[in-house]
N, C-alpha and C positions, 0 to 999 in steps of 0.2 A: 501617598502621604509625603515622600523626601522629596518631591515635586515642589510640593507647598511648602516646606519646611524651610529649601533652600531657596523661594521667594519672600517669605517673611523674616528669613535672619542673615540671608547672603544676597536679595536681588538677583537669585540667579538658580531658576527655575533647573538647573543641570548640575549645582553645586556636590549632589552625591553622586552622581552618576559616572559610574567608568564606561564610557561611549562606547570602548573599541570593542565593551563585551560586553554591552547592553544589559549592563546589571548595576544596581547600588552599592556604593562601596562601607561594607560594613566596618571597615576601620576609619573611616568618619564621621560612621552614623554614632555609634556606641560613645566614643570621647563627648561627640557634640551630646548626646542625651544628658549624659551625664554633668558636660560642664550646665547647661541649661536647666538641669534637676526633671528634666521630665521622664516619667513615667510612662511605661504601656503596659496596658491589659485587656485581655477578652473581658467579658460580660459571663460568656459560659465555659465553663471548665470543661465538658461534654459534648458534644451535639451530633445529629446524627442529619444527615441530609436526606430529605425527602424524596428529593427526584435530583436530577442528575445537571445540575445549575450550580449558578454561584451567586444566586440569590440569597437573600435575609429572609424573605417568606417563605423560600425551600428548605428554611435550616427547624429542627428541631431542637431545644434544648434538652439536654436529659439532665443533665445538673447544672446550674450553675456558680458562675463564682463567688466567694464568698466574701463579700463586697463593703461588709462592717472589717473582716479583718484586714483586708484590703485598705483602707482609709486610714485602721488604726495604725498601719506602719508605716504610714505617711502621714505623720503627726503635723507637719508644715505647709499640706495640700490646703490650696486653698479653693482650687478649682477643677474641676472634669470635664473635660471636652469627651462625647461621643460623636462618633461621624457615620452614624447610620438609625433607621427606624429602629429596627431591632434591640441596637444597645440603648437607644433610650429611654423605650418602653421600658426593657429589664433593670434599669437605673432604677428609674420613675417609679415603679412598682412596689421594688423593693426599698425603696424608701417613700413611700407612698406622698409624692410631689406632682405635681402638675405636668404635660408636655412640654417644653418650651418652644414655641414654631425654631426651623432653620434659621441659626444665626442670632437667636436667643439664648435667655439662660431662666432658669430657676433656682431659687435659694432653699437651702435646708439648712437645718442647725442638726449637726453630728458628734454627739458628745462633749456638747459645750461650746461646740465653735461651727461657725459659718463656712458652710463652703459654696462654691455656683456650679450648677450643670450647665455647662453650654453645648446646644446642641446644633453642632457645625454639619454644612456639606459634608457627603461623601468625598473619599477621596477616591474614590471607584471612578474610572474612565467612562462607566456605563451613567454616572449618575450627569441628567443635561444642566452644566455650564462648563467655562472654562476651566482651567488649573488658575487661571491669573486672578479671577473672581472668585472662585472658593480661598485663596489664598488672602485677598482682601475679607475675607470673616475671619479669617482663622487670627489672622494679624490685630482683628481688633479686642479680641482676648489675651492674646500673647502682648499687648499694650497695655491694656488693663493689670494686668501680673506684673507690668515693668520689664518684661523679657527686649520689649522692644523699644523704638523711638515714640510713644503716646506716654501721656500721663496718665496716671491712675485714677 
């Protein structure tokens, strides 16, 4: 995901990355969230893994998360990016909306106001395309929001 992140708001697919120790640096990840207002969350509060993978099909939910209180304290969300089947269906369902193919969205109305699901690539190595193409969807939502260089 800081792959994509640092292609759509820095052009430079290594912008979080401390090289010499092959990790993201979480004191530029945390400021940049925040200056940008974005959010993360699971879908499931819970889950229990089926077999021994890092698959979404091997994942069990046993609770999940609680996704109206979730919205309601983020009174200014306007939109939700999921980046896998899993968390969409679990969106989907529980607000019972449509799928939206990869690189879509669907709308809902959530206590009075509009928000969109957009349902982006994986940011998973495993999922087939590049980072520079999943980065080109993610960018066109982060446009849309005004986060970036696109009008709204």
């Amino acid at each position: 995901m800081w792959r994509i992140f640092g292609i759509c708001f820095y052009g430079d697919k290594n912008h979080f990355l401390i090289e010499r120790e092959k990790r993201f640096s979480q004191d530029l990840i945390v400021p940049f969230l925040r200056e940008k207002r974005i959010a993360m969350s699971d879908t499931a509060a819970e889950v229990v893994r089926t077999k021994n993978t890092a698959s979404d099909k091997d994942l069990e939910i046993v609770e999940q998360t609680d996704l109206d209180a979730l919205l309601r304290a983020l009174p200014l969300c306007e939109a939700v990016i999921t980046a896998g089947q899993l968390a969409t269906s679990v969106f989907c369902c529980h607000f019972q909306i449509s799928e939206p193919r990869v690189g879509g969205f669907s709308e809902l109305t959530f206590e009075g106001r509009e928000v969109r699901l957009y349902r982006m690539p994986s940011s998973s190595r495993a999922y087939p395309m590049t980072v520079e193409r999943k980065a080109q969807a993610y960018r066109k939502v982060f446009g849309w929001l005004g986060m970036v260089g696109h009008e709204r």
